[in-house]
Backbone as CSV, one residue per row, in Angstrom:
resi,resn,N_x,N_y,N_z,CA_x,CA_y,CA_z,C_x,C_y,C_z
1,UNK,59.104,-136.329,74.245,59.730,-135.676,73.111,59.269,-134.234,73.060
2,UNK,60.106,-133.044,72.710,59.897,-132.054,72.748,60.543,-130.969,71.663
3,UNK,59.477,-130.433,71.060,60.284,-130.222,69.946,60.147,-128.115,69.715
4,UNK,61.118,-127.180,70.117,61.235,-126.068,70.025,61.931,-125.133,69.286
5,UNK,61.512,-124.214,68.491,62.207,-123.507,67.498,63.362,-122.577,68.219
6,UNK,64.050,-122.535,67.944,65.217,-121.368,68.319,64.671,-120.201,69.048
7,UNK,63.761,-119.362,67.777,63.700,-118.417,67.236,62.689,-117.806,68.941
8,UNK,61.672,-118.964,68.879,60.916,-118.841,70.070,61.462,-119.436,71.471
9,UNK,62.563,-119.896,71.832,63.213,-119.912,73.083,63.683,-118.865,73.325
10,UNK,64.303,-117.792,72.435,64.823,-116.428,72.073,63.273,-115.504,73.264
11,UNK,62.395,-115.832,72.655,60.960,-115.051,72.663,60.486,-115.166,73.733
12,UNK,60.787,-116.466,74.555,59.695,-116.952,75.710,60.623,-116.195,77.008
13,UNK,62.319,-115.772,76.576,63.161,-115.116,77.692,62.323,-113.724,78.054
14,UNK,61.343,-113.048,76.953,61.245,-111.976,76.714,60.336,-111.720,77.946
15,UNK,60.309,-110.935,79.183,59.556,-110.937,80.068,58.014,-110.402,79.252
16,UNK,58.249,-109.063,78.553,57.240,-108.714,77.770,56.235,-109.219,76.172
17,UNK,56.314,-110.537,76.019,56.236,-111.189,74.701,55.153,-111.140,75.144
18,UNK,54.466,-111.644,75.818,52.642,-111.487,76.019,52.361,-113.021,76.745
19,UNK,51.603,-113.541,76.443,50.727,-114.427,76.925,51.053,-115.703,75.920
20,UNK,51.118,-117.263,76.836,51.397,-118.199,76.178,49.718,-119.014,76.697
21,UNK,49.663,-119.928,75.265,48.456,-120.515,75.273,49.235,-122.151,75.402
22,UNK,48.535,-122.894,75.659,48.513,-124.464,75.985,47.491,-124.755,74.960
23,UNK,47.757,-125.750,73.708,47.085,-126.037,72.903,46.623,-128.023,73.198
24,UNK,45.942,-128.215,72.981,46.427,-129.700,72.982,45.177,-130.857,72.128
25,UNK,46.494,-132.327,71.542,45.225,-132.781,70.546,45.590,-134.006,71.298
26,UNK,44.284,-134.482,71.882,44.286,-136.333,72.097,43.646,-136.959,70.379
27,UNK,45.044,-138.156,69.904,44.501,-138.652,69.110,43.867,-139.897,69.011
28,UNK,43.384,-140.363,68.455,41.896,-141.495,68.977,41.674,-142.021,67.336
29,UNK,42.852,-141.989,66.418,42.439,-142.364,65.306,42.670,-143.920,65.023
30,UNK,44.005,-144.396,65.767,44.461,-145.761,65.936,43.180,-146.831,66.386
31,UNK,42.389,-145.973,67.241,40.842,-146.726,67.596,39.738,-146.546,66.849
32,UNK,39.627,-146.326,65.992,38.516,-145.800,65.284,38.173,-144.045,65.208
33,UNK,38.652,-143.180,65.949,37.783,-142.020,66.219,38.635,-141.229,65.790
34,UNK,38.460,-139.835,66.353,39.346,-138.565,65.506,39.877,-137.953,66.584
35,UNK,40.730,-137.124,65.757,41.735,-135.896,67.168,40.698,-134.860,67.433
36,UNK,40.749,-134.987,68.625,40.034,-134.116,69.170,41.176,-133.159,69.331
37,UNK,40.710,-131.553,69.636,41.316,-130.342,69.694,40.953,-129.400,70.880
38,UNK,41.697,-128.791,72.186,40.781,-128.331,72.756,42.226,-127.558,73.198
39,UNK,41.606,-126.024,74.637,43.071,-125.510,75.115,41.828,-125.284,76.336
40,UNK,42.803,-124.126,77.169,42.013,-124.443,78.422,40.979,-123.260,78.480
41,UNK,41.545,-122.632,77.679,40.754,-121.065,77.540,41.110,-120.206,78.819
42,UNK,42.804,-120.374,78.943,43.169,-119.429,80.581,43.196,-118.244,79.553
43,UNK,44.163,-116.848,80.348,44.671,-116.001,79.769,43.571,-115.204,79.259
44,UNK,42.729,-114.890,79.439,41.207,-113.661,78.328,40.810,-114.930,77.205
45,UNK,41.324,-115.893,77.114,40.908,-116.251,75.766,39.494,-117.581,76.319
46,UNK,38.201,-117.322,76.214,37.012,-118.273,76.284,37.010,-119.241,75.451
47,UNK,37.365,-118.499,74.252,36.519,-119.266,72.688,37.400,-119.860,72.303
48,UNK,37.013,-120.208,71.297,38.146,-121.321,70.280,38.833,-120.317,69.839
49,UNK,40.328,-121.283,69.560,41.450,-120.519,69.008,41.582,-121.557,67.702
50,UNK,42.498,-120.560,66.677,42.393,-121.305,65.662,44.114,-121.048,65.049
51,UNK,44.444,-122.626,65.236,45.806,-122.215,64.980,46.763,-123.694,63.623
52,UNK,47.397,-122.608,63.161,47.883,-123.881,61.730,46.493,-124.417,61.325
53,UNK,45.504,-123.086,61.188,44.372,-123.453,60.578,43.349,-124.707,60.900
54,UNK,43.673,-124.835,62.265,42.858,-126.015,62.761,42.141,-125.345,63.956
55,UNK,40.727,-126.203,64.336,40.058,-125.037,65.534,40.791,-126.135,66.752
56,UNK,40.708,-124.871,67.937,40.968,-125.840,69.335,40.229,-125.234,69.771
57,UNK,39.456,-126.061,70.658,37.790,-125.538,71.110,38.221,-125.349,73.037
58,UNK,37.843,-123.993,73.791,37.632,-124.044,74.985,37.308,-125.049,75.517
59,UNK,37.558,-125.568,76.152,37.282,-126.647,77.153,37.877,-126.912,78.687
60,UNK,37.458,-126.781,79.768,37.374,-127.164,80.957,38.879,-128.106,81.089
61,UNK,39.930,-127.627,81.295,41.022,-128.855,81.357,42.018,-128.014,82.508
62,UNK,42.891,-129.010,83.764,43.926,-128.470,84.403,44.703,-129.751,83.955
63,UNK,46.021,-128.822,83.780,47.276,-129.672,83.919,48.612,-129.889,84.297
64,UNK,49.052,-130.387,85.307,50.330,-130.250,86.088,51.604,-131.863,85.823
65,UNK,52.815,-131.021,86.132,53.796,-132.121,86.080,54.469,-132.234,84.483
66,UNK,54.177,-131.070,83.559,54.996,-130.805,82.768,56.075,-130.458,83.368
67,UNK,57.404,-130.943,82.622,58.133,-130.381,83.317,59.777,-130.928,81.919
68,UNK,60.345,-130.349,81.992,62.113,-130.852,81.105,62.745,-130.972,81.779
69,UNK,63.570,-132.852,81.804,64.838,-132.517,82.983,65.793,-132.992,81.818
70,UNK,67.240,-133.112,82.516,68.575,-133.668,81.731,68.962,-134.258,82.090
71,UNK,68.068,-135.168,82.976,68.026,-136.366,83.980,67.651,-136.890,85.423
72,UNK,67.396,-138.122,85.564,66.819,-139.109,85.773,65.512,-139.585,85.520
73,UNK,64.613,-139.705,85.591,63.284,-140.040,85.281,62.804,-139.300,84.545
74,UNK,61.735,-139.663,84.226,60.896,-138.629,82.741,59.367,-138.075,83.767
75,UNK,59.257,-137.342,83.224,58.094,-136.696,84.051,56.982,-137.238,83.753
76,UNK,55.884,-137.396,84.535,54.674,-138.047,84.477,53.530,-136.915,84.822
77,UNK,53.045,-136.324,83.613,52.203,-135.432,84.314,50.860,-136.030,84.063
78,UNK,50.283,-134.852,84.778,48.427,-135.266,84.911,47.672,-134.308,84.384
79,UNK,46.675,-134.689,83.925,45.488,-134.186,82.910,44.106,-134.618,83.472
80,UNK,43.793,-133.602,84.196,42.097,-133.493,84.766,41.219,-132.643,83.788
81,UNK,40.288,-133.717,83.216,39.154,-132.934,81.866,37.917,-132.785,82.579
82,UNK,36.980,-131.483,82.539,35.517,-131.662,83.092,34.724,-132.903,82.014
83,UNK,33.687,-133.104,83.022,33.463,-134.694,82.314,32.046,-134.225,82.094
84,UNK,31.846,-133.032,81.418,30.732,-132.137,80.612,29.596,-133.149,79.975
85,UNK,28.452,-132.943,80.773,27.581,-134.573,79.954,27.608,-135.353,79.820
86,UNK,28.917,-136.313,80.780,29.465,-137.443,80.809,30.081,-137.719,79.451
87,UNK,30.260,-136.585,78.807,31.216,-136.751,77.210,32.198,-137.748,77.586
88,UNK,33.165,-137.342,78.713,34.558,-138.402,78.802,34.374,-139.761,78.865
89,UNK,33.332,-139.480,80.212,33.088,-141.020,80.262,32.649,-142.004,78.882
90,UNK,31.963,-141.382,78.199,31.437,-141.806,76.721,32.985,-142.228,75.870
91,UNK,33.727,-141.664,75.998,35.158,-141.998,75.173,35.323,-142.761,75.937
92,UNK,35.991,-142.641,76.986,36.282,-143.796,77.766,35.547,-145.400,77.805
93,UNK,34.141,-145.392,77.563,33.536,-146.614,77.402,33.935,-146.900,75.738
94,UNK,33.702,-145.828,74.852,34.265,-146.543,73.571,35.910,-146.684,73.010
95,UNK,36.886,-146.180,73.707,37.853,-146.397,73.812,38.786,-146.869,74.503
96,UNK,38.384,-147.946,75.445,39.173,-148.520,76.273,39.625,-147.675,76.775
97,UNK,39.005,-146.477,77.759,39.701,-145.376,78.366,40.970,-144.606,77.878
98,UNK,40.779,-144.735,76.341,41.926,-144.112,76.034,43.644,-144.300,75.902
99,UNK,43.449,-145.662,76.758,44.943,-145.744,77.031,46.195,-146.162,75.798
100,UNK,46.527,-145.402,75.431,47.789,-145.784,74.452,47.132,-144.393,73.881
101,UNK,46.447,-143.618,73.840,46.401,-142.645,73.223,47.081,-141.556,73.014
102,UNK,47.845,-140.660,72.159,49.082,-139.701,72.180,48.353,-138.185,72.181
103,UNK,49.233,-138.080,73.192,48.077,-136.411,73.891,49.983,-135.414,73.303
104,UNK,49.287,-134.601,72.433,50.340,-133.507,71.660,49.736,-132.402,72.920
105,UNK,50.846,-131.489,72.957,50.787,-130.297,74.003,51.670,-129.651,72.613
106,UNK,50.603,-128.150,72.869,51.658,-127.435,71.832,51.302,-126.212,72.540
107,UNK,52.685,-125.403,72.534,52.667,-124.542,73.317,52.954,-123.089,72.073
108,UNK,51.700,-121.922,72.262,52.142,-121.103,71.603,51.766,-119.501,72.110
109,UNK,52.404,-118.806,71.549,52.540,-117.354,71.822,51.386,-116.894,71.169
110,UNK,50.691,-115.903,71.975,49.443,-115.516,71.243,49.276,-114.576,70.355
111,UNK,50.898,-113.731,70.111,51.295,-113.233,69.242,51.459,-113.827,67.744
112,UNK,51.205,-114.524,67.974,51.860,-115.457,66.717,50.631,-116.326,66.321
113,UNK,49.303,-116.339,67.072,48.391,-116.724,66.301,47.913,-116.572,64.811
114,UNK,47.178,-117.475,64.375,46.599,-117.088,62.918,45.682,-116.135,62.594
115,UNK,46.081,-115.093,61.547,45.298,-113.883,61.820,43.564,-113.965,62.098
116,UNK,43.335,-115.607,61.875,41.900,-115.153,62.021,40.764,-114.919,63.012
117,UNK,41.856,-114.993,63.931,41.942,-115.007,65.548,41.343,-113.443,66.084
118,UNK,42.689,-112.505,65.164,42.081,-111.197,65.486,40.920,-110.151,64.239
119,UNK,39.896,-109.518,64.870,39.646,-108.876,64.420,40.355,-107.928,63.011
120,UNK,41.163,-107.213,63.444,42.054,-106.898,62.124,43.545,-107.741,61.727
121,UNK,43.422,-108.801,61.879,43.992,-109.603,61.093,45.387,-109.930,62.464
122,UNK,47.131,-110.456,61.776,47.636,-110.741,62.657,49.136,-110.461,61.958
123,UNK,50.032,-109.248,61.366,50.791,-109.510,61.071,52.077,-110.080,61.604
124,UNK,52.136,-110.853,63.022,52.787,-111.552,63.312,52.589,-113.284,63.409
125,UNK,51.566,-113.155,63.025,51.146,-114.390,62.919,52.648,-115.776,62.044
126,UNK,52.223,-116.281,62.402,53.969,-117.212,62.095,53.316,-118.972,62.766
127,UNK,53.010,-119.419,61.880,52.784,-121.352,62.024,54.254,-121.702,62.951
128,UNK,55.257,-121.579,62.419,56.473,-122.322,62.613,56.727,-122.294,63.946
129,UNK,55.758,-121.581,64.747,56.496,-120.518,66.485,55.926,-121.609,67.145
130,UNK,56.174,-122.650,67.692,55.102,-123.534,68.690,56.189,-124.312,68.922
131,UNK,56.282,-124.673,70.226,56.671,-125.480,71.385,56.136,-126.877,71.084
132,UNK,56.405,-128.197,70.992,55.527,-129.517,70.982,55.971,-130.699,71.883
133,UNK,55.270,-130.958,72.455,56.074,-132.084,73.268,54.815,-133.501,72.945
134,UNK,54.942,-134.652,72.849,53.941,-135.607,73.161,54.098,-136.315,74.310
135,UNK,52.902,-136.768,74.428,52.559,-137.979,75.611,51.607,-139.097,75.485
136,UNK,51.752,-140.010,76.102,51.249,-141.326,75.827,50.006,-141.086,76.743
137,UNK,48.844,-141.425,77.133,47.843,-141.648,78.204,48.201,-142.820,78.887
138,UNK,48.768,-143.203,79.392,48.940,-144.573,80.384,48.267,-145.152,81.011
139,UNK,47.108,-144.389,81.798,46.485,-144.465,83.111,45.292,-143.807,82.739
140,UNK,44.004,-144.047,83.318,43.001,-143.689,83.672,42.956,-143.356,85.133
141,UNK,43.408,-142.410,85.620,43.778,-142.650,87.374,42.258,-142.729,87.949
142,UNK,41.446,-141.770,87.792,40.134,-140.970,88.512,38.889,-140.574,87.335
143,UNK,37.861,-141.567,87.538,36.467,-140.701,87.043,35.556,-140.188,87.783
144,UNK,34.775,-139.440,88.001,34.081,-138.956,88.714,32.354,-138.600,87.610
145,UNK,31.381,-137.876,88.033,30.653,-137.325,87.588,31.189,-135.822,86.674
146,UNK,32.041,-135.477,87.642,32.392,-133.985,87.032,33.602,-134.053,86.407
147,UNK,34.826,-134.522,86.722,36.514,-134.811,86.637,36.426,-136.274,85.656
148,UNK,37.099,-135.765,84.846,37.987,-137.310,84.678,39.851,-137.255,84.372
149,UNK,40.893,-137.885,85.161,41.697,-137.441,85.531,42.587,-138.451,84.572
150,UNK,43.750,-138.300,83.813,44.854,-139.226,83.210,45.733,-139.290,83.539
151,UNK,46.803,-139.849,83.870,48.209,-139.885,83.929,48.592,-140.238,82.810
152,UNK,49.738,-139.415,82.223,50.768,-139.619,80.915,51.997,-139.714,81.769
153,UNK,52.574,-140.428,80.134,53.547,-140.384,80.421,54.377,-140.375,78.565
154,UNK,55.612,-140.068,78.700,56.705,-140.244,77.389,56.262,-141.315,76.521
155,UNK,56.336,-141.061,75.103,56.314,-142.305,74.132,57.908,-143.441,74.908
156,UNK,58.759,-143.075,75.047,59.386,-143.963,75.667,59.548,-144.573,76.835
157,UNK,58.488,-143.890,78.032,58.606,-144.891,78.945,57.577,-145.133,79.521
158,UNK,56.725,-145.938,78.782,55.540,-146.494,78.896,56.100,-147.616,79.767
159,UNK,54.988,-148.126,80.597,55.309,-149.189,81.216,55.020,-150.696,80.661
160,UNK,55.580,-151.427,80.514,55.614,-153.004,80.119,55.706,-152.919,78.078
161,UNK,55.996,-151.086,78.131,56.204,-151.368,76.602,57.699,-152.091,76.233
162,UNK,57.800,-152.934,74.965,59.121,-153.487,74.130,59.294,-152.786,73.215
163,UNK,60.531,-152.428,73.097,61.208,-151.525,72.067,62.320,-152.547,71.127
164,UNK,62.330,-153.214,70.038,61.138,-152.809,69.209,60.123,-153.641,69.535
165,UNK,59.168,-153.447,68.674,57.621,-154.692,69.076,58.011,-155.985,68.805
166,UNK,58.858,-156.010,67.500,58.902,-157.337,67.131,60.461,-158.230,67.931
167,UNK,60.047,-159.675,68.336,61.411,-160.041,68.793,62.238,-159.822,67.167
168,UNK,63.949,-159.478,67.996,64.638,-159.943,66.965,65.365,-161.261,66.599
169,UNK,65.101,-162.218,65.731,65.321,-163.412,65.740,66.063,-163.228,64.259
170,UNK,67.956,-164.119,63.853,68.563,-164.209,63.003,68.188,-164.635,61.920
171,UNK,67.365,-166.123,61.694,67.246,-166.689,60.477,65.491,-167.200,60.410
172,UNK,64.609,-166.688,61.399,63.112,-166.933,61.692,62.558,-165.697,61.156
173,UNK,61.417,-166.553,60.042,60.859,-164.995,59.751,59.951,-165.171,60.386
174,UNK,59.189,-164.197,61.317,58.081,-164.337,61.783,56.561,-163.542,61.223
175,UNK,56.786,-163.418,59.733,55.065,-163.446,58.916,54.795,-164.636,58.734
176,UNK,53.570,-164.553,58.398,51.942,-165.888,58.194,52.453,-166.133,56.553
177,UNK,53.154,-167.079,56.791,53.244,-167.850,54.990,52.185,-167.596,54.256
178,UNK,51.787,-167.357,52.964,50.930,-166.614,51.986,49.870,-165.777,53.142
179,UNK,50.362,-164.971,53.863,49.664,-164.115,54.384,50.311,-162.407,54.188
180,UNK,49.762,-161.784,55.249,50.003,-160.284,55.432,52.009,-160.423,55.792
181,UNK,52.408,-159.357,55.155,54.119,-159.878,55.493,54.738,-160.435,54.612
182,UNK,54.376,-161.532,54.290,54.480,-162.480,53.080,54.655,-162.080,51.980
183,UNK,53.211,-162.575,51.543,52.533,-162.092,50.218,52.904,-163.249,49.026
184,UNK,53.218,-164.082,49.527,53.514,-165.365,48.526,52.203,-165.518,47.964
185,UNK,51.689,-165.882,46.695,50.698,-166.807,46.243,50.661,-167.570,45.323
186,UNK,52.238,-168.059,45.014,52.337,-168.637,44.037,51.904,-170.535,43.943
187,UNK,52.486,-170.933,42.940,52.345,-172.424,42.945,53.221,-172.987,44.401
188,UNK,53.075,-174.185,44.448,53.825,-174.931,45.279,55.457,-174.911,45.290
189,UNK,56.007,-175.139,46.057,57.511,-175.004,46.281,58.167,-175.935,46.587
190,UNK,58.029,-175.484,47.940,58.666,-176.651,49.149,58.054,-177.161,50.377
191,UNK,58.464,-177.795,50.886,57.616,-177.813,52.254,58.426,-177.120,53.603
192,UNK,58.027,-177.965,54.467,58.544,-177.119,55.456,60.123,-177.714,55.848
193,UNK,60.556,-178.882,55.426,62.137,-178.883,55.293,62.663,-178.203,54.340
194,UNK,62.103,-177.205,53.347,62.725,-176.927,52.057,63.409,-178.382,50.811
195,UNK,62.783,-179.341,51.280,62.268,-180.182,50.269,61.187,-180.040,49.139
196,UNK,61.952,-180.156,48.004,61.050,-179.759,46.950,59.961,-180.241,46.837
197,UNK,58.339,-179.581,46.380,57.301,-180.360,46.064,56.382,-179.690,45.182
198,UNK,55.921,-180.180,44.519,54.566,-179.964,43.634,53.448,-179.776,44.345
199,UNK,52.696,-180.104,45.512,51.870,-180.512,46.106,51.680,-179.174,47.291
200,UNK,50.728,-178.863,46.880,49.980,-177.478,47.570,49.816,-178.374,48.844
201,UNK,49.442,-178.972,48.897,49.078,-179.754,50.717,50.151,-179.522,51.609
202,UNK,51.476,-179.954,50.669,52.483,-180.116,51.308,53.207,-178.706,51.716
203,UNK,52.840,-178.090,50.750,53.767,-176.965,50.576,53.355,-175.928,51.699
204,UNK,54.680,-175.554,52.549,54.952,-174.951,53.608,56.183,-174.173,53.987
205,UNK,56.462,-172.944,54.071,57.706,-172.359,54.026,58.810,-172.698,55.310
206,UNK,59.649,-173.099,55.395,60.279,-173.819,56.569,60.952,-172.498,57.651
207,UNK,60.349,-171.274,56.867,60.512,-169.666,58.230,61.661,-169.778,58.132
208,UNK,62.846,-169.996,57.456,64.178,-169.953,57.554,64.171,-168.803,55.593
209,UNK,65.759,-168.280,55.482,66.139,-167.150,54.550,66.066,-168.104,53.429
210,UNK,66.159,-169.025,53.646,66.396,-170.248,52.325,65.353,-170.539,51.800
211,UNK,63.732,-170.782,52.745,62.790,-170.928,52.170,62.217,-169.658,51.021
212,UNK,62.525,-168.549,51.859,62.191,-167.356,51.212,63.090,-167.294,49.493
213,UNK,64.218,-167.739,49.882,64.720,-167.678,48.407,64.172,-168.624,47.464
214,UNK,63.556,-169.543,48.032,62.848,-170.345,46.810,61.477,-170.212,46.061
215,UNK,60.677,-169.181,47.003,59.948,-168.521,46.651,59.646,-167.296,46.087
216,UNK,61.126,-166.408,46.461,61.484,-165.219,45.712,63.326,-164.777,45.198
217,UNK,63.279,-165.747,44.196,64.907,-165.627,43.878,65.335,-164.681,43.101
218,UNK,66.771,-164.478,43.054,67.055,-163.192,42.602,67.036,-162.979,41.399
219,UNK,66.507,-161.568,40.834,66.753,-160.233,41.383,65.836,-160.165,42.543
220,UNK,64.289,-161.017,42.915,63.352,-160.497,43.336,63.938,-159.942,45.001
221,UNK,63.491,-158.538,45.742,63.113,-158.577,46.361,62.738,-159.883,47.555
222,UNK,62.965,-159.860,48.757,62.707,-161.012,49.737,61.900,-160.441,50.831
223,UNK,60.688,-160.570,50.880,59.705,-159.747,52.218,60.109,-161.253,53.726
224,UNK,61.783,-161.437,54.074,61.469,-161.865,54.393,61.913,-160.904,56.182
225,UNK,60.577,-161.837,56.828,60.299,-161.567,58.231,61.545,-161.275,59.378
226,UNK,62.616,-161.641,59.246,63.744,-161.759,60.142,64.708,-161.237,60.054
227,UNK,65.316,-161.218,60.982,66.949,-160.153,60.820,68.017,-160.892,60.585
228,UNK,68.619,-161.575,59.472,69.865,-161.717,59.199,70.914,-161.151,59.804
229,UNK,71.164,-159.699,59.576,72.117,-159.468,60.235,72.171,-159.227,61.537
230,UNK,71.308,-159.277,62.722,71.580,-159.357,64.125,72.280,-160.666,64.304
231,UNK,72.690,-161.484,63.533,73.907,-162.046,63.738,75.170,-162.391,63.870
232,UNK,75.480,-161.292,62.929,76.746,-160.710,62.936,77.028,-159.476,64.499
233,UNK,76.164,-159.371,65.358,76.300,-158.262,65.792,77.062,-159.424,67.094
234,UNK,77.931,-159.011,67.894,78.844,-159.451,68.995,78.320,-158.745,70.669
């Protein structure tokens, strides 16, 4: 996915616009941890840059196989990080190497940084000017002592991913009866034929639209699990 303002496709034709920076955030919050922020520090720039008011810290990174087509395959590029103190490797042991992790590339004009970047300030400075594309981490290809190397790839073409997660099934709800999904906690109902009962032992939702209505009839709302209408679909 790639997401570019007008205004700056206009800008990037400009042979003379200046210097483009490579920004980029691996996020690590789905696992417990935080987005990290880093760029490569090419171009004069060493230090941290600070952009939409967030820092991205220099760091040791090459990266090839970006690329936009309008078809056939999606590009798979690669991301080699110095493995500085065995930092990577350290994520990598507490994050299952990372994999499913969404690596943002944001691409921006250094014109357009946040003034606090320059010494006397930045009146071109402009948030809105940035290039964004994401990527999935797929692969752990290569660790080394010094390198540690990733292959990405597209939120959509992950390998052995299902789109959507959940099967779609017509009249099966598939949440945990008085569980998460659910949320039933009432008295007893029915059981699992949708036979009426008093009897908590018995009582079991039979995962069909009917059980759900006896537990939440109308006006209420129905949290129930399944797709009705993928049945109608031909």
């Amino acid at each position: 996915m790639r997401d570019i303002p007008a205004e700056l496709i206009i800008e990037s034709t400009d042979a003379g616009v200046g210097a483009m920076l490579d920004l980029f955030e691996v996020d690590l919050q789905a696992f417990g941890g935080d987005v990290i922020r880093f760029h490569a520090g090419t171009n004069g720039y060493y230090g941290n840059v600070i952009w939409q008011g967030r820092q991205y810290s220099a760091y040791p990174i090459a990266v090839e196989g970006f690329e936009t087509k309008s078809e056939g395959t999606y590009s798979r590029p690669t991301m080699k990080v110095a493995n500085i103190s065995g930092l990577i490797t350290g994520i990598n042991h507490d994050f299952d190497d990372a994999l499913g992790a969404v690596v943002t590339r944001r691409q921006v004009l250094v014109k357009h940084l946040d003034a606090v970047n320059f010494p006397n300030g930045n009146a071109d400075a402009d948030p809105t000017m940035e290039a964004v594309s994401r990527y999935v981490i797929e692969e752990m290809a290569e660790e080394t002592f010094e390198t540690v190397t990733y292959n990405l790839a597209t939120p959509v073409d992950c390998d052995n991913a299902i789109i959507p997660a959940r099967t779609i099934l017509a009249d099966v709800c598939q949440w945990v009866y008085r569980g998460d999904g659910c949320g039933y906690s009432g008295p007893a109902v029915a059981d699992e034929k949708d036979n009426p009962t008093s009897d908590l032992s018995k009582d079991k939702c039979s995962k069909h639209l009917r059980g759900c209505e006896f537990r939440y009839p109308k006006p209420n709302p129905k949290p129930f699990g399944g797709f009705p209408g993928s049945s109608k679909v031909s």
